[in-house]
C-alpha positions in Angstrom: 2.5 120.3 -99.6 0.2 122.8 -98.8 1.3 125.5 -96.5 0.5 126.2 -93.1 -0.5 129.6 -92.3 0.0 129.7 -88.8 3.4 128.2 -89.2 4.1 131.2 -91.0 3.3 133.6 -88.2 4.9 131.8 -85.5 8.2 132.0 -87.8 7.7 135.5 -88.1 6.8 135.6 -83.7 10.2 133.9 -83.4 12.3 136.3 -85.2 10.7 139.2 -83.8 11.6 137.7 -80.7 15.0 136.9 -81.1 15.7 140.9 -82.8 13.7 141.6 -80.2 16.3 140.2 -77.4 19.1 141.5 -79.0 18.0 144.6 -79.9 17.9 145.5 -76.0 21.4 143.9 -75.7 23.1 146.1 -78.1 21.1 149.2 -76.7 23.0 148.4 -73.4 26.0 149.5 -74.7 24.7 152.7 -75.0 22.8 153.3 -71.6 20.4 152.2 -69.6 16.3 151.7 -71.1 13.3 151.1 -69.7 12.7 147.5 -71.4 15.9 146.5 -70.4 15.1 146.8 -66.8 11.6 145.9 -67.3 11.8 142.3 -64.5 13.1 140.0 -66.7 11.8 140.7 -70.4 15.2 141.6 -71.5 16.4 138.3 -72.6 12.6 136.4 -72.6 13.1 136.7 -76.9 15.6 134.6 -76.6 12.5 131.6 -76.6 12.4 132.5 -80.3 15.4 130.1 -80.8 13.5 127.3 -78.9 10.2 128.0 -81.0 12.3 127.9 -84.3 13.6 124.2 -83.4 9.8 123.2 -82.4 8.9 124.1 -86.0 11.7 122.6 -87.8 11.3 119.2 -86.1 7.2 119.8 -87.3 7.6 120.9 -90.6 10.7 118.2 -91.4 7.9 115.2 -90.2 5.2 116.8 -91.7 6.6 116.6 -94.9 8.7 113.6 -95.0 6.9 110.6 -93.3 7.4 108.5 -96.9 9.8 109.8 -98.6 12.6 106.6 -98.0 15.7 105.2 -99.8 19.1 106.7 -100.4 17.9 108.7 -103.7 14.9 110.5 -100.8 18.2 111.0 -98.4 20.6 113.0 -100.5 17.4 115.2 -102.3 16.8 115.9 -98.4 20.3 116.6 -97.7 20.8 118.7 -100.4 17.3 120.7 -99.9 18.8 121.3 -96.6 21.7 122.5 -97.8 20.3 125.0 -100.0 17.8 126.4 -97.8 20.4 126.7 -94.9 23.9 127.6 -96.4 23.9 129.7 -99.2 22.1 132.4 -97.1 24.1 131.9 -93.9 27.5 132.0 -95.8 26.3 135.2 -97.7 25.0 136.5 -94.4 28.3 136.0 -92.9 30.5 137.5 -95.6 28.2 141.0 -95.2 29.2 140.9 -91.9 32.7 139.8 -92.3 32.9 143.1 -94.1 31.3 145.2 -91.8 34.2 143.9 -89.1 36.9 144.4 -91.5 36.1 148.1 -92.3 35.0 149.1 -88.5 38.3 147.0 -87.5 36.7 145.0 -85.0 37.8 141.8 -87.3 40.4 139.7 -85.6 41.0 136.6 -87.9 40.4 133.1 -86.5 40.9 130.2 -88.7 38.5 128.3 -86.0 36.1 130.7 -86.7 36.1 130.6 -90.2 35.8 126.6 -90.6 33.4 126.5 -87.8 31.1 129.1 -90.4 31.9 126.9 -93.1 31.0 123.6 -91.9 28.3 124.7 -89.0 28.8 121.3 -87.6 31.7 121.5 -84.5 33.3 119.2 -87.1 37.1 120.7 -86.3 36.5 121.6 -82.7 38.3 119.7 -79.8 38.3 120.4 -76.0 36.0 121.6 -74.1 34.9 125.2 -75.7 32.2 125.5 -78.9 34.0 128.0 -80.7 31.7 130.6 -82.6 31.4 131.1 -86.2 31.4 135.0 -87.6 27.5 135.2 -87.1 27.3 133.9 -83.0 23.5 132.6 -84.0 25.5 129.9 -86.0 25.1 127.4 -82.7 21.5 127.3 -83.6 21.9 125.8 -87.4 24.5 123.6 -85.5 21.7 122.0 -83.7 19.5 121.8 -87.2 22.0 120.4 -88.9 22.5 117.6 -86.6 18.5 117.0 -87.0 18.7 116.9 -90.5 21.5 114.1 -90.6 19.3 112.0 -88.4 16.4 112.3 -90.0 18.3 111.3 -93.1 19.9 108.7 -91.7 16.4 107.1 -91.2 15.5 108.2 -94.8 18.9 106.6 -95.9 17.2 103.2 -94.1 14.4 103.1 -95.6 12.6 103.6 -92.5 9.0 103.7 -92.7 6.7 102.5 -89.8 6.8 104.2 -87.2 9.6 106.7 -88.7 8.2 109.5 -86.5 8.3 107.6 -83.3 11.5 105.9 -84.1 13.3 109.9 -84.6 11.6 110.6 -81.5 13.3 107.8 -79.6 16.3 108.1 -80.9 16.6 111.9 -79.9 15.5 110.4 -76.5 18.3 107.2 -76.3 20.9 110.1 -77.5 20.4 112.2 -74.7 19.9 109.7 -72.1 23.4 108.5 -73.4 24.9 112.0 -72.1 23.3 112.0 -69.0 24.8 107.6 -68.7 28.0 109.0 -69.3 28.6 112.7 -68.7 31.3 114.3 -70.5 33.0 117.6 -71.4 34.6 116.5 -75.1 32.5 118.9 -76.9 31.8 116.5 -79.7 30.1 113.8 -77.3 28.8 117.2 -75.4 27.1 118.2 -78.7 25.5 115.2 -79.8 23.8 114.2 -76.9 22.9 117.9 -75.9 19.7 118.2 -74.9 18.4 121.4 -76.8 17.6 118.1 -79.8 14.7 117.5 -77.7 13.0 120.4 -78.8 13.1 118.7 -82.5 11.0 115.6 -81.1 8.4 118.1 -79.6 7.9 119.2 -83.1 7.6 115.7 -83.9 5.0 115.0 -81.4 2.9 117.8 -82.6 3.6 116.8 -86.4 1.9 113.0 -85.2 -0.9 114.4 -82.8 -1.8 117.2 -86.0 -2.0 114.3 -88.4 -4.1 112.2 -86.1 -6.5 114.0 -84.5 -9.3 116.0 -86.2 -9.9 119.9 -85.8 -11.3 120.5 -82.0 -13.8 123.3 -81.2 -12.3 126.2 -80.9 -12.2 126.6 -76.9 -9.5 123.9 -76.6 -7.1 126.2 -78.7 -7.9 129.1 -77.6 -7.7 128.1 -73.9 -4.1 126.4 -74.5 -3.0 129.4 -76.3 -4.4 131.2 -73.6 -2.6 129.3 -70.8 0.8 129.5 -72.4 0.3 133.4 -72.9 0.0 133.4 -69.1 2.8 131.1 -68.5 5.1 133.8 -70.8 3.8 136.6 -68.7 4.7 134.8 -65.2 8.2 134.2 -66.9 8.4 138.0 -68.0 7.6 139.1 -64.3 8.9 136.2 -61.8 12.1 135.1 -64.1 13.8 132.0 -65.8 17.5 131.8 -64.4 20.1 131.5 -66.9 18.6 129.1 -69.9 18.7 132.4 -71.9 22.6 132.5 -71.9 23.8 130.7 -75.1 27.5 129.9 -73.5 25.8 128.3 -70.9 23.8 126.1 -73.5 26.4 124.7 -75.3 28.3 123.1 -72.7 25.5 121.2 -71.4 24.5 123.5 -68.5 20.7 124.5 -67.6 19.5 122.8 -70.6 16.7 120.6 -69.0 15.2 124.2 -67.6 15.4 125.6 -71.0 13.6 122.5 -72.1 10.6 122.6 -69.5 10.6 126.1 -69.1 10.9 127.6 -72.6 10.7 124.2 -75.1 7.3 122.7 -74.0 5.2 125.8 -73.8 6.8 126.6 -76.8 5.5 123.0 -78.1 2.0 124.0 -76.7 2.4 127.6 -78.5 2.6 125.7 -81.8 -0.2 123.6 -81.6 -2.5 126.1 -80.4 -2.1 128.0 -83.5 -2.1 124.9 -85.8 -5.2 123.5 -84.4 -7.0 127.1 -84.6 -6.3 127.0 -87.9 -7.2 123.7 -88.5 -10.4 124.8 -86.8 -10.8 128.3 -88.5 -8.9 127.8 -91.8 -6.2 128.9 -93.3 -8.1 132.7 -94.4 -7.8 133.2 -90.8 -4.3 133.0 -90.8 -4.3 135.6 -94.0 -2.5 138.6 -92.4 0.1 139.1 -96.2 2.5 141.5 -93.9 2.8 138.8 -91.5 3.0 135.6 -94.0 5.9 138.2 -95.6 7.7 138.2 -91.9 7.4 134.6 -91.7 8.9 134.1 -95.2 11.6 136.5 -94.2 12.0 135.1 -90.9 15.4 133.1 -91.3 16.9 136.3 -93.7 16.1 138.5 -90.7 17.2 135.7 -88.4 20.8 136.2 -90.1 21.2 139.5 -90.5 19.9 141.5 -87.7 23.0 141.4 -85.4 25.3 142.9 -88.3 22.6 145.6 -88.5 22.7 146.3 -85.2 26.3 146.8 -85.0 26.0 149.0 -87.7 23.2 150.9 -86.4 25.5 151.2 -82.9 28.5 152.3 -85.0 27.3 155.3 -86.9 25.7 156.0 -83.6 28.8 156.2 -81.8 30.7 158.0 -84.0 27.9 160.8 -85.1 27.5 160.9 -80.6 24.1 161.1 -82.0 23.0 158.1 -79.6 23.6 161.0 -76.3 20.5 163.1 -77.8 18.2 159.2 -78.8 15.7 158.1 -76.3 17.2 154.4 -75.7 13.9 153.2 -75.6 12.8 154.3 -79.0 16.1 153.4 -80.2 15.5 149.3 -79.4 11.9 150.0 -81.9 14.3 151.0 -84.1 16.8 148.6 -84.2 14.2 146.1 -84.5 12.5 148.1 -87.9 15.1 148.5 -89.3 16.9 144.7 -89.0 13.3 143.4 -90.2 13.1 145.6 -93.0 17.0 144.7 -94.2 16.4 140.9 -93.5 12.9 141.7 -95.7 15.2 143.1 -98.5 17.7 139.9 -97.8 15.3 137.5 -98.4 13.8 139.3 -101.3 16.9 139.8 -103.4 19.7 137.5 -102.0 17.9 134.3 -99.6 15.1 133.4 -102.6 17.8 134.5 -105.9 20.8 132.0 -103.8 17.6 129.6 -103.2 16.6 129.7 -106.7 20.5 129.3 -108.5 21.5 126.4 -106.0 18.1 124.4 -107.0 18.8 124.5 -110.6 22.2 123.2 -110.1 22.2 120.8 -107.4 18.3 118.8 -107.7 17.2 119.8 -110.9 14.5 118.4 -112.1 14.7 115.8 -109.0 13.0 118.3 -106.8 9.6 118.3 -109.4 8.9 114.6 -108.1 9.4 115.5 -104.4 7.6 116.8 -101.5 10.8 118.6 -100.1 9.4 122.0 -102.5 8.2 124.3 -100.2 9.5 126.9 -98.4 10.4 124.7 -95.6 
């Protein structure tokens, strides 16, 4: 499957959003910035998370519409797996360390199966308890995707199999919204962040069927949602940022309208300018590198940053550190690290777990790129 170009980017445009985001929330601890009181861009990079599910429901359609049967299912399931898991649990054992020598560790067996399994599989209540890397909720929500889009794999669903993922992530959250409750299984499932997934979807069915369009019509929707971002950035967005909040159900349909559909219209901006322009326009290597990288940085940056903030602390170097020119370099240096991640950990893990667990299944398969 070839790949796109301009998926590539906006990967890398998500990442630097989310490092972005939290970048000024760690350099809070330390004083007060510029950015961070800048109207209300402190916590706009949070939209990175939303872009990230718009792409996963495109990219999982785009490449999947016939693979079928239960042999397609568990090649998926295991592609999955070894994209997602291998990095996340390494990821997470880096920073278990870091906690365990700064002794900021305190042991949660919750926490630990809730990083194992990603799924709330051993959760009850009311609270979503975090794994070790807090980001974890988001590969929660993935993981959910994937098994649904197996499930229609599993099927042998064919026809329609777009549409049909698209109503079922519709049904499923109409079935929280029929019967509201707080049980945080129920709460998960019919959560609706999954949305976001079937906006990929949509774009995955309208890419396929429509040919490229002059270039105005791109341009002027990319140029549309730009503004929309601005008028976030200056007038605000409420809470949807707020993760906690998330979870348990509460300003999700904002996040949706507010961040998930320009975030749709983001996406297909770019894919139809390339479709449009071709691919060479899309041929920035630094920024296909970042978009390659994207989920390594995606995992680490956090742990970074609380390294960063530690030897900061304890050198009472951060007193003589402009705070502003400290978030640019929290930002360089967690891309660079989630760069080297990817590089000699993410593709090595990749690479080990695909010899062992497809074989030579993946050869005969369209589930082969870096997807």
């Amino acid at each position: 499957m070839k790949q796109l170009n301009s998926i590539q980017y906006l990967r890398a445009l998500a990442a630097l959003l989310v490092v972005y985001c939290h970048a000024i929330d760690q350099q809070m601890r330390l004083g007060q910035s510029y950015q961070q009181g800048f109207h209300h861009l402190q916590n706009f990079g949070a939209i990175g998370v939303d872009i990230f599910f718009v792409i996963s429901g495109f990219i999982i359609s785009y490449i999947s519409k016939k693979e079928v049967g239960p042999k397609a299912a568990l090649i998926f399931l295991k592609k999955r797996f070894i994209r997602i898991n291998p990095a996340y649990y390494a990821a997470s054992v880096i920073a278990l360390g870091f906690m365990m020598l700064s002794n900021s560790f305190s042991f949660s067996t919750q926490s630990t199966l809730k990083t194992i399994s990603i799924l709330p599989i051993f959760e009850s209540g009311e609270i979503f308890q975090n794994p070790i890397l807090h980001i974890g909720w988001t590969l929660s929500f993935e993981w959910l995707f994937y098994l649904v889009v197996s499930l229609l794999m599993l099927l042998s669903v064919v026809q329609y199999k777009d549409h049909l993922l698209i109503l079922i992530l519709v049904v499923v959250t109409l079935l929280g919204i029929l019967f509201p409750s707080k049980e945080i299984h129920f709460n998960f499932v019919t959560n609706p962040m999954i949305l976001e997934f079937g906006f990929g979807i949509l774009l995955s069915i309208i890419y396929k069927d429509l040919k490229a369009q002059p270039i105005i019509y791109p341009a002027l929707l990319l140029a549309i949602t730009a503004a929309f971002f601005i008028h976030l950035i200056y007038n605000g967005y409420g809470e949807i940022s707020e993760a906690s909040k998330i979870l348990k159900g509460e300003n999700v349909w904002q996040r949706i309208v507010i961040w998930g559909i320009p975030s749709a219209t983001l996406a297909l901006g770019l894919l139809f300018l390339e479709k449009q322009m071709g691919s060479n326009f899309f041929h920035n290597k630094k920024l296909l590198l970042l978009g390659d990288a994207s989920y390594a940085i995606y995992l680490v940056h956090q742990t970074c940053f609380k390294v960063i903030i530690s030897v900061l602390q304890k050198t009472h170097f951060a007193s003589k550190l402009n705070l502003d020119f400290l978030v640019l370099i929290l930002v360089c240096i967690s891309v660079m690290t989630g760069i080297l991640f990817h590089i000699y950990i993410e593709k090595k893990l990749i690479s080990f777990f695909n010899k062992i667990l497809v074989k030579h299944e993946i050869l005969n398969s369209r589930f082969s790129g870096n997807v």
